[in-house]
N, C-alpha and C positions, 0 to 999 in steps of 0.2 A: 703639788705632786706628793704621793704617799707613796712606800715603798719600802717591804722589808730589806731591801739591799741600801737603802740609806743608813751611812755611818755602821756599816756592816762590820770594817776594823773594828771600831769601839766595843762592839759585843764580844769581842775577845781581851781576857787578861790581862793587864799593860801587868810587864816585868822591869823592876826599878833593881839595876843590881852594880853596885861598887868594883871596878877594874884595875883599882888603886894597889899597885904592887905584884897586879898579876898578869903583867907584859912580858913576854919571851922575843928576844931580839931573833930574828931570822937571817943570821951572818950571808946567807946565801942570795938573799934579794935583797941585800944591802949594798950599796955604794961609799962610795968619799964624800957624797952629798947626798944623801940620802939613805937615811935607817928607817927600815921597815918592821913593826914592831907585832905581834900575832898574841892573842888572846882570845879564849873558849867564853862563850856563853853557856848560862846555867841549860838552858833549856833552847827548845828550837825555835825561830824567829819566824814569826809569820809573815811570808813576801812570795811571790809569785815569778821572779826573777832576778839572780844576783847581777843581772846586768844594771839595775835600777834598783832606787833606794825602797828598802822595806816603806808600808806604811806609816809614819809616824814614829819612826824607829831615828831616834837617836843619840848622841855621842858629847856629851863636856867634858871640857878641863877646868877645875875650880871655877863651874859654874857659867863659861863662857861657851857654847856650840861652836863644834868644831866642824866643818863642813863634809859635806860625803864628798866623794870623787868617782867620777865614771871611771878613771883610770884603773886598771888591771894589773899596769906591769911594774906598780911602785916607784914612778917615779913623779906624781903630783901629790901636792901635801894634800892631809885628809884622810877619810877612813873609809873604808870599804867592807862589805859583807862576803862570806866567802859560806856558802851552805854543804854543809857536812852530811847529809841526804843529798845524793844525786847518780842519776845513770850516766854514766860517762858516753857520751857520742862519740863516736868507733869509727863512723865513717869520713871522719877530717884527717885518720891517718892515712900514711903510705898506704900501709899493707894491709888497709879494705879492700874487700874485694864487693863489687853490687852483685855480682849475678849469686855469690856465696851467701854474701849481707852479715859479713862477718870478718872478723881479722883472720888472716891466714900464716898460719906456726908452722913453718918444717922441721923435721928435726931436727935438733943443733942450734936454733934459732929461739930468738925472744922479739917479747914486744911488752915496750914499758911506757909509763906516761907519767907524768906529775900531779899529785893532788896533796893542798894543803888541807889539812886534818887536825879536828880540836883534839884535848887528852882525855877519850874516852874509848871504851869498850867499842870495836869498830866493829861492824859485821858486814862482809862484802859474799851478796851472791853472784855468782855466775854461772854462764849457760857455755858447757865447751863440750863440743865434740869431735871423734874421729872422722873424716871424710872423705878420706884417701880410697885409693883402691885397693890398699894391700893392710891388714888385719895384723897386729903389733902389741907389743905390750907401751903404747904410749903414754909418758906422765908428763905434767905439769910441776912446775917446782916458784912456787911462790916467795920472792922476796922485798922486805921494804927497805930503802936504802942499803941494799946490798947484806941485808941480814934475814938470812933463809926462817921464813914462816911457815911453810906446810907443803908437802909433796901431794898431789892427788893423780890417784889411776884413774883415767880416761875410758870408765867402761860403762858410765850414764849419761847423762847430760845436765842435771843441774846439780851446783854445787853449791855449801856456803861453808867460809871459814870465819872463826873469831880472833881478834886478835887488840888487846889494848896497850894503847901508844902515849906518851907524851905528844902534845902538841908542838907541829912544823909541821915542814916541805918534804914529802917524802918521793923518792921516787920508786913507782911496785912495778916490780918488775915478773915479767909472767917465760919461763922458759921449758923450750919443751925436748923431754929428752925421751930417747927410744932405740931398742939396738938394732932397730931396722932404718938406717941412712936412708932410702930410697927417698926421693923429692915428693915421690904422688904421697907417702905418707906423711900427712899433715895435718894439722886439728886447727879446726874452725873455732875463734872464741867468738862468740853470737851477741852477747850480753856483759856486763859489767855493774854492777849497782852497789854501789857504799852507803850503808846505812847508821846513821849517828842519831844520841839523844842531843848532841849539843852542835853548834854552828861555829866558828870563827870570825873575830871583827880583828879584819887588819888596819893598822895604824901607820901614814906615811909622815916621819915627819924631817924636815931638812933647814929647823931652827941654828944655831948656833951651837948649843948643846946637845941637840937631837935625842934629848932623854928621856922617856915614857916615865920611866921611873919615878918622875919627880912630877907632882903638881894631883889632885884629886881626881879621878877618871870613873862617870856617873853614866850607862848607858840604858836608855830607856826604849822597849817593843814589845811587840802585842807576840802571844804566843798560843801555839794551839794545842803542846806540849798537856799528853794525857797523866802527866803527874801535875797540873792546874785544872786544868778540867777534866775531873774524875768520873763525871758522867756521861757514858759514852755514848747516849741517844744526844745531848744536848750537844756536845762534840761532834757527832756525825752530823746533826743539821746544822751549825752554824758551817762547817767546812764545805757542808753539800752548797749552801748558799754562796760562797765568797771563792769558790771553787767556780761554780757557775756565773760568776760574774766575771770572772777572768779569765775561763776557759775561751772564748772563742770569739776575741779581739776582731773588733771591723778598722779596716784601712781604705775604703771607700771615700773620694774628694768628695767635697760638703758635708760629711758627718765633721762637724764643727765642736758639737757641744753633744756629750753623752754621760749626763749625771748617771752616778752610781753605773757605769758598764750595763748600762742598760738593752743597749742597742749595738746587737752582735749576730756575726752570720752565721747561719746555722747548717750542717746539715741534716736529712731529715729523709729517709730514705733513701733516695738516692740523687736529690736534691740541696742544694745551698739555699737556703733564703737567708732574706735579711730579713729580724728578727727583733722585736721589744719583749725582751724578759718583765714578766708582770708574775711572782711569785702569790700567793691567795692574799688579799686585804691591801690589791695597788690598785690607786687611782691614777691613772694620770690627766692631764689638762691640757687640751690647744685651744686658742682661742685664734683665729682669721676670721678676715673679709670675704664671703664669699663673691665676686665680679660677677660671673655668673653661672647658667645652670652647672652642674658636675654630679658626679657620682662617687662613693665611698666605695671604695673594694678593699678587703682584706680576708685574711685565713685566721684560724687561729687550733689551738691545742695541745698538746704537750710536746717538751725534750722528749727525745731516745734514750732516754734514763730513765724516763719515767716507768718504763714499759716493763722495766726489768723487777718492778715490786709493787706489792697491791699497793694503791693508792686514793685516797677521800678524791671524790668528785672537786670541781671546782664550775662556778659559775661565771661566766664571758656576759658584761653589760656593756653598751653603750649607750650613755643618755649624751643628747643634745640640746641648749639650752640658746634663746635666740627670744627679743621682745620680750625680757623678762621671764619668758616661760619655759619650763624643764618636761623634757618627755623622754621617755624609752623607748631607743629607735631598735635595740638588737637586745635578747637575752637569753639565755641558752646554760643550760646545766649538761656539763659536759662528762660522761663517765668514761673509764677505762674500756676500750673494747680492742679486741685480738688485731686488730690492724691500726697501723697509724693514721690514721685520718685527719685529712687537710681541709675540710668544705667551706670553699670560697662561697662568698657572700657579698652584696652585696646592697647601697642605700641610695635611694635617689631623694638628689640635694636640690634638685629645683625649684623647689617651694622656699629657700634659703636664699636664691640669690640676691647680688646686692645688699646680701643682711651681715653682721657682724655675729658670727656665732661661737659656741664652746662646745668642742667632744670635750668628753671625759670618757674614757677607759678603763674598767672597774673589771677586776679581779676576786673575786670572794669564794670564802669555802662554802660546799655547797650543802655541807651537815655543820649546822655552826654549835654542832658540842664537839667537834672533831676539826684538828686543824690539819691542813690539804700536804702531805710530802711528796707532791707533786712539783714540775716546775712547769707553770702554765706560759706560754708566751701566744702574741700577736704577731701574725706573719704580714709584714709588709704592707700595713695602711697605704693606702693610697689614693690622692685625689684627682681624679680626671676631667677636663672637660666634656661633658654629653654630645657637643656640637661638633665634635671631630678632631681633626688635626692641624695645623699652622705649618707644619713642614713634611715633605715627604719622609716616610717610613725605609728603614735600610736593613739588609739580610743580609750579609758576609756570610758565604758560605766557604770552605777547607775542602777538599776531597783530598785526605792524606794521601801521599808518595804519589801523586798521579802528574806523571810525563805527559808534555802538550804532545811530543809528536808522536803518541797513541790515540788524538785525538782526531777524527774526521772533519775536524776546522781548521786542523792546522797543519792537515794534508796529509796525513794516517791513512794509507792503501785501504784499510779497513772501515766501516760504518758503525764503530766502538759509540759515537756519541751523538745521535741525532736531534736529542732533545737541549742537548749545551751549545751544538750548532743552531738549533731552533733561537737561543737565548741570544748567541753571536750576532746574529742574524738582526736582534731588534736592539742593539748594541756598538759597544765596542771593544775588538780581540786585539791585543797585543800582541806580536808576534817576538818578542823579544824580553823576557822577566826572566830576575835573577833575585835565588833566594840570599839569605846569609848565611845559611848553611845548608849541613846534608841530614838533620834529623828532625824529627819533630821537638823537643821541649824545645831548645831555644830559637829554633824560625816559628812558634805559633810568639812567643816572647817579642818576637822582632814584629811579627805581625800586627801584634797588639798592641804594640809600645811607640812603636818605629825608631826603634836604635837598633844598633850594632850589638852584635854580644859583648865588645867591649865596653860597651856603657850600659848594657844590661846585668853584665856580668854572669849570665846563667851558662855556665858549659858541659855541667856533667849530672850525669842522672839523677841524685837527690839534693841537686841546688833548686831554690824556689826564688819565685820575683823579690825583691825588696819592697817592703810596705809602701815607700816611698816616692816610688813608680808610678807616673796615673798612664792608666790605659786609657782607651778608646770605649770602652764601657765606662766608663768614671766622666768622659767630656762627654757622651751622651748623655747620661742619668742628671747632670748637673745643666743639663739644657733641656729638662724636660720629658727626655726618654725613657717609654719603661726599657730597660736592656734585659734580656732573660740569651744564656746560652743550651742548646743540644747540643750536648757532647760525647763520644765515643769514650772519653775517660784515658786510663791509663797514663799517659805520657800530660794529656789535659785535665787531669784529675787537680779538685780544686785545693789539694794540698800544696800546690807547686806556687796557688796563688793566681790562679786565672779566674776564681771567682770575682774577684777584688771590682767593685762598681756595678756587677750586675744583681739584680731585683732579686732572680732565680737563676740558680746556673745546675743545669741535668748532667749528669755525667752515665753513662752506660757502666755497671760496675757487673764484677765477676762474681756468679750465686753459685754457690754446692759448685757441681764441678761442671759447669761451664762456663769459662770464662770469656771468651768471645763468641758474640755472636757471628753467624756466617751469613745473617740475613741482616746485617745491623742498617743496612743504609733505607731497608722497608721498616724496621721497628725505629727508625729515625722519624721517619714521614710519619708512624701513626702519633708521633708524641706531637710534631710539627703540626699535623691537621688540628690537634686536641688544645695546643697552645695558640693557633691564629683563629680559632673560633673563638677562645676565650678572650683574644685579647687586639680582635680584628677592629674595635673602635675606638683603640687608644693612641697616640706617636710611637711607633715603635722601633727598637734594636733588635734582629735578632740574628745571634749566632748559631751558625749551621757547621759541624764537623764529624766528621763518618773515618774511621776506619777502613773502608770499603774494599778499595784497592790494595788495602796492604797486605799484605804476607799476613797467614796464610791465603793463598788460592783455594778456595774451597765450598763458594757460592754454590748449590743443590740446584738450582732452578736453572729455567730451556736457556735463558741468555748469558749465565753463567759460564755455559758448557759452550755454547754456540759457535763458537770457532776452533772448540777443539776435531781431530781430523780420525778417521779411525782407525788409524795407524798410533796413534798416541797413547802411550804406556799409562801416564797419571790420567787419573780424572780428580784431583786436589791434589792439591803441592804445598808443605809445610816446608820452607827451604832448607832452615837450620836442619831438617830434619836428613834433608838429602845430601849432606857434606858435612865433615868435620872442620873444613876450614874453608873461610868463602875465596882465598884467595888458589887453592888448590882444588876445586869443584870440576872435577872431569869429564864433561858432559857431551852426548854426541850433538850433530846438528838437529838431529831429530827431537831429541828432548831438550832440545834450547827452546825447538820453536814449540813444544810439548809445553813447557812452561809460560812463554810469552802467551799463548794460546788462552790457557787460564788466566792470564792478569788481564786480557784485553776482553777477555771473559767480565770478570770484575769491575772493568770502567761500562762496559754496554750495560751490566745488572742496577750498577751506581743509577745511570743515565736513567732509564727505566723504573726504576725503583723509588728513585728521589727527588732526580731533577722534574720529569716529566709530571707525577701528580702534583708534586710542590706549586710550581708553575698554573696548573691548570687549578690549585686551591685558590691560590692569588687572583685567578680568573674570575672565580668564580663568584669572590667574595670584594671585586673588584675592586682588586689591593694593587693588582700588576702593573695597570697604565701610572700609579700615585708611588711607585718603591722604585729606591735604590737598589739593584742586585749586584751583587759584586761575587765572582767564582774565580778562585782561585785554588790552590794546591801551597804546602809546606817545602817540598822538594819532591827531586823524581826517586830513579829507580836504577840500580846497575843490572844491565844485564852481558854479561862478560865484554862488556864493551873495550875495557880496560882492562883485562884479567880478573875481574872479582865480580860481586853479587852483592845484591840489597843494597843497603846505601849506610849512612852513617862514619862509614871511612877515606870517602876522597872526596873532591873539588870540582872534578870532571861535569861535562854540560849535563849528564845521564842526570846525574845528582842534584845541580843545582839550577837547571831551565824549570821555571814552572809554568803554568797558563793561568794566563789572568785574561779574564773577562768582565766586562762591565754595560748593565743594563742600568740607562736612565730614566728618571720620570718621561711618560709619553713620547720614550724610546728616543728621546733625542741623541743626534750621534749615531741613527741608524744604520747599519751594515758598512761601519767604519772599520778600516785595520791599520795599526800602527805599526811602523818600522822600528825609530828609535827606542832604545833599551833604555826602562823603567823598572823599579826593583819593588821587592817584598813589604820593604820599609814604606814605600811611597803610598802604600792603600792606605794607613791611617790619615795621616793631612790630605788627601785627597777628599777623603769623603768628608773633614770638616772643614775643607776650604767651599765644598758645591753646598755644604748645608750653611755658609757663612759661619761658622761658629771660629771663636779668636782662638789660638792655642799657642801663640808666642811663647807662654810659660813652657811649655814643655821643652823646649830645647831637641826639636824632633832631628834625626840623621836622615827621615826621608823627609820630601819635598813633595808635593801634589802634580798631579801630570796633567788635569787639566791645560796646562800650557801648550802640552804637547799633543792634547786630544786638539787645541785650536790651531796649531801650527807654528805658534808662534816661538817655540823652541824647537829645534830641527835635530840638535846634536843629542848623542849617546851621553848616556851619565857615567858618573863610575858607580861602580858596584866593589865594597869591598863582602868577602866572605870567607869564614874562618870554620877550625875544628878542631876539636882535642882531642887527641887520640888515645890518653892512661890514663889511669885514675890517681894520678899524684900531682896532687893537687896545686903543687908551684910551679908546675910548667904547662905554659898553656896560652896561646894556642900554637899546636904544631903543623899546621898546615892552614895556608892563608892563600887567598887566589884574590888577584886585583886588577882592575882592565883599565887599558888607554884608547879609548876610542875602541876598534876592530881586534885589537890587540890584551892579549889575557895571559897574566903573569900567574904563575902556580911556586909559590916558594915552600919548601919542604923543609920544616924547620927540625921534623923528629919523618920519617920516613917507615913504615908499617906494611905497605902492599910491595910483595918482590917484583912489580911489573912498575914499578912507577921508574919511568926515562927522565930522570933528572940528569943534568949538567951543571959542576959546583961553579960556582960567580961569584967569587973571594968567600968562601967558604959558606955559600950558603947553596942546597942542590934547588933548581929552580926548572922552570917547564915555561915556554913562551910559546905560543900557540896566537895564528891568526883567525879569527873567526869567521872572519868574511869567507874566505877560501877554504880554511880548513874547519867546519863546527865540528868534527869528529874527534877532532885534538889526536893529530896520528904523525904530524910532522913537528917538532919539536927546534923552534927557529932560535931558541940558546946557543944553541952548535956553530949561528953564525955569526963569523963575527961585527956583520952589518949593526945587530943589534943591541950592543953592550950599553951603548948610552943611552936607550930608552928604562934595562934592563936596571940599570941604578936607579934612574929615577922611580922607579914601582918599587924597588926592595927597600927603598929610604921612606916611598910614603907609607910600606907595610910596616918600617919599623917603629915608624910615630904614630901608629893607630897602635900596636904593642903597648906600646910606651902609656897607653891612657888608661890601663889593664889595672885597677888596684886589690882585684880581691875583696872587696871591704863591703859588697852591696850586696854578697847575696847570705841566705841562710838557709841551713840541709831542713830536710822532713828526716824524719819517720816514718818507714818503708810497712805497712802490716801486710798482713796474707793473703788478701782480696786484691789489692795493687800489684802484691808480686806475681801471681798469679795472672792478672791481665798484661802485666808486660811480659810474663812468661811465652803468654798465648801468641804473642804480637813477635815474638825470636827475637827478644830485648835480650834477655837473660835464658839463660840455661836452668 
């Protein structure tokens, strides 16, 4: 294997520099047993995350290594890196606000946080503005440990100050003064970035003595620090390189071994692949047994950086060598052209089989007096069998917020869904699913994963999955499957982490100024037709999820409209748009059913749009009688059912019934309907208990219903489901609903809707509702006191589902303008 990202650190400076004497005790993060000791580096340390040790970066005493420590809070012995370059994340405090995307200052008010800092010349920019609605003389007044730095008027938006510090723990504190009191005047701080020449290496130690002071302290790291390398072309390409090898980390099960960060998912319009970085002059080498016939398929051609500057062509070979013999099966001189282009390709291997063969993957410049500052990669080699498939293909499809009883399967007055009855029909309808929540990120989470949000941990809008997590993409791809997702984006954008295991994952993204499509569940089907012709001869996964039905209402086409009446005021409906607050929306009967009208609109267009040609491609290309279909929904929909609207704030069945359907190979299980209640979580073990596949290791919360498609379990399961209602971050979740059989506990842990009937039950307000008799949740059987003993027993098992809550698995994104914007469009944020 060749490859300019091999020993990539090494091409950078090593810094050999003496610490002896120049330790600063930090009295404030010091203990009785433990001194914590801080010291500047000359220059800045090259590493990619102070949560992990620089490359090759390290620390002696009189010549002994002294060990790094994951720890952070100073109290394991060891040494730690602390980087003096960094943008502070804004959104882990209280007083972020997401729909703002920013800390929010009234006047009177501060907001401070802690950052330790080497002794140098600091320069912090920030982005602060007014956003209030009333126009002020507002300033900011900057202090570090309580010693006032700079005043700034509030009348641009980007700022920087200088200011040089001896090294320590400072705390900056930002407060905002203005002689206009009013609350709505308030300044947004957007941004935060501390810019240093030098880094910090802290030092824990809880010897006897615990004295830095004494003993020869030698710390050795690579650096990229433009006062060692003075040449700033040779500087920008080595950072371009080691920057691109650690930009875009794959956490996919089976990537086992990934020399030099080679193999990393990419996006690429508006696309994820998964990706081998092959910079100009890489080889790489596989050598296998082919068993039999197969086919090579891959893409290839540059990052989305590349595009942004002129760049030397580069040349894509692959030779194949087999019988002693070397031949060139692909070659191709690749130049820059105004769009990004992916053109699959592909090699038939059947002349190979049964033989022992070697690709090799060659990368070269394609003017060899010019070297390529391009980043050339290979998208997703892959080898297939020609002869077909071993196991039936599977499609999980999502129709966001879509309510089963708007469906005409599940006994909906209306003819909303013909073509998902068509599916029912050669199937089997649940009449009874329950999600884990009431929004999209963390029930597609649940869907994925098949846990609770308390063992996912994802509850609030820029939490993402933990690397750690294998989904349902990651056990198919690791059995074989290509898995490729269609996605609507936003809330499934693969910054959250729902890329993670699949080949390709689409996401529908926000261009110029429109951000949602209103026809999206027809531009779904044309990418779907384009991907199963492509990829109708291989085992396949494929995710299906549409926006469709969601808010807004605002489908143009005859089935869109189709049960709107001529007495109906709208003809689209942006909700947010029509109330200031969903729980005080004053609406007559007329425009209730004005509204409903439009969304039932939205599932007949869905129906038509998606499901129907989908179905009839599969037909066609006679996939249908050989596939897994699985349809289902994230959560429903409020429609003042409980006093409020949309969903995302309560527990109610509006919210959390969804429809689940499932089509089997050669429709076994034909025009079946189940009773007993099966949940969100159960679709992933389901589908790999009927494909046989093991997944022990996962530690799933749901269970496979097979059992209950054969009979052989008769009884209701429990469902727990949960919701957060603030965005402060240590409390959570505030509303939990949990069932006993027929019976469904609603405990209000923090309470948000003025309509919610709760009754306190040793201080907790709670909602007990039967389902059998009551599914409208309108009699409220807390009140009796027949029920207190069953009522303990729910609140005790809600408290030890809490209690597994540790905060510790997930980690925020970074929100840009194309995201906010599509969740804009979607009445996420304002």
């Amino acid at each position: 294997m060749q490859s300019p990202l091999k020993d990539i650190v090494n091409k950078f400076p090593v810094i050999t520099q003496d610490l002896t004497g120049k330790w600063t005790l930090l009295k404030e993060l010091s203990d009785t047993k433990h001194n914590v000791w801080a010291a500047s580096t000359d220059y800045v340390v090259l590493g990619n995350n102070q949560l992990k040790q620089p490359d090759q970066m390290r620390l002696t005493k009189d010549g002994k290594e002294i060990l790094y420590s994951t720890d952070i809070t100073g109290k394991i012995n060891g040494w730690h890196w602390i980087v003096g370059n960094e943008k502070i994340n804004l959104d882990v405090f209280p007083q972020f606000n997401s729909d703002r995307q920013g800390i929010i200052i009234p006047p009177g008010k501060s907001f401070e946080f802690n950052k330790i800092l080497p002794d140098d010349s600091i320069i912090m920019d920030l982005y602060a503005e007014k956003a209030g609605t009333i126009d002020s003389d507002s300033r900011l007044f900057i202090s570090f440990n309580n010693n006032y730095i700079q005043e700034l008027v509030i009348n641009k938006k980007f700022y920087r100050i200088e200011v040089t510090l001896p090294i320590g723990t400072y705390k900056i504190k930002f407060q905002h003064e203005s002689s206009n009191q009013n609350k709505d005047n308030f300044l947004v701080l957007g941004m935060i970035k501390i810019i240093s020449r030098k880094d910090v290496l802290l030092l824990v130690d809880s010897s006897p003595h615990r004295d830095a002071e004494k003993g020869k302290h030698i710390t050795f790291y690579h650096t990229y620090d433009e006062r060692v390398i003075k040449n700033k072309y040779a500087r920008y390409a080595l950072m371009s390189l080691y920057n691109t090898a650690l930009s875009n980390p794959i956490y996919d099960k089976g990537i086992n071994g990934n020399p030099y960060s080679m193999k990393q998912k990419v996006l690429i319009g508006d696309t994820w692949h998964t990706s081998l970085f092959a910079p100009a002059n890489t080889k790489l080498v596989f050598t296998l047994h082919l068993p039999s016939p197969c086919m090579l398929e891959f893409s290839y051609g540059y990052l989305p950086a590349s595009f942004r500057k002129k760049i030397n062509p580069v040349r894509f070979i692959i030779t194949i060598e087999a019988d002693g013999k070397n031949r060139t099966s692909f070659s191709k001189l690749v130049e820059l052209s105004s769009d990004i282009e992916l053109p699959l390709e592909r090699i038939n291997l059947s002349d190979y089989a049964g033989k022992k063969i070697t690709f090799t993957f060659i990368t070269e410049n394609g003017d060899t007096g010019k070297e390529s500052n391009a980043m050339p990669i290979w998208i997703n080699p892959l080898l297939y069998r020609a002869s077909g498939q071993s196991k039936p293909n599977v499609i999980l499809i999502s129709l966001d917020t879509l309510r089963p009883d708007h469906l005409s399967c599940y006994g909906y007055k209306r003819n909303t869904s013909p073509h998902i009855d068509a599916l029912a029909q050669d199937g089997v309808l649940f009449r009874n699913v329950y999600s884990s929540t009431s929004w999209t990120l963390p029930a597609h989470v649940s869907m994925l994963t098949s846990l609770y949000a308390a063992h996912h941990e994802v509850y609030y809008p820029l939490q993402k999955i933990n690397s750690s997590i294998i989904t349902l993409a990651d056990m198919l791809r690791t059995n074989h499957y290509y898995c490729s997702g269609l996605t609507g984006g936003g809330y499934l954008n693969g910054k959250f982490g729902f890329a993670k295991g699949f080949d390709s994952y689409l996401e529908f993204r926000a261009y110029k100024d429109v951000s949602l499509q209103t026809n999206e569940a027809e531009l779904m089907m044309q990418k779907a037709s384009q991907w199963l012709d492509a990829q109708k001869d291989k085992q396949f996964f494929l995710f299906v999820h549409t926006y469709q039905p969601h808010n807004p209402y605002a489908n143009s086409s005859s089935y869109g409209k189709m049960f709107l009446s001529k007495n109906d005021t709208w003809k689209e409906a942006n909700m947010p748009d029509l109330f200031a607050d969903r729980y005080h929306a004053h609406f007559t009967e007329e425009e209730k059913s004005n509204i409903i009208n439009l969304y039932d609109g939205e599932i007949r267009y869905t129906d038509e749009a998606l499901i129907k040609p989908l179905i009839e491609k599969l037909k066609a290309l006679n996939l249908y009688s050989s596939t897994l279909i699985v349809l289902t929904s994230d959560h429903g929909e409020e429609f003042d059912d409980h006093g409020a609207w949309l969903h995302d704030h309560s527990l109610y069945n509006e919210a959390l019934r969804i429809p689940l359907i499932v089509k089997f190979p050669d429709n076994t299980h034909k025009n079946t309907r189940i009773a007993p209640l099966v949940r969100l979580i159960d679709i992933m073990p389901s589908i790999l208990e009927y494909l046989v596949i093991k997944y022990t290791e996962l530690n799933p919360d749901g269970k496979d219903f097979l059992s209950v498609i054969n009979g052989t379990i008769k009884t209701d399961r429990q469902y727990i489901s949960d919701l957060a209602l603030n965005s402060v971050y240590d409390i959570f979740p505030s509303v939990i609903a949990i069932n006993k059989d027929n019976l469904k506990l609603i405990v209000n842990k923090r309470i948000k809707s003025p309509y919610i009937n709760a009754v306190d039950f040793n201080g907790n307000p709670v909602e007990l509702y039967d389902m059998s008799k009551d599914p409208g949740e309108k009699v409220n059987l807390a009140r009796m006191p027949g029920y207190r003993a069953e009522i303990s027993k729910l609140i005790t098992q809600a408290d030890s589902y809490t209690r597994n809550i540790q905060n510790q698995r997930t980690q925020n994104i970074e929100m840009d303008e194309e995201l906010k914007e599509k969740l804009r469009a979607l009445g996420y944020i304002k």
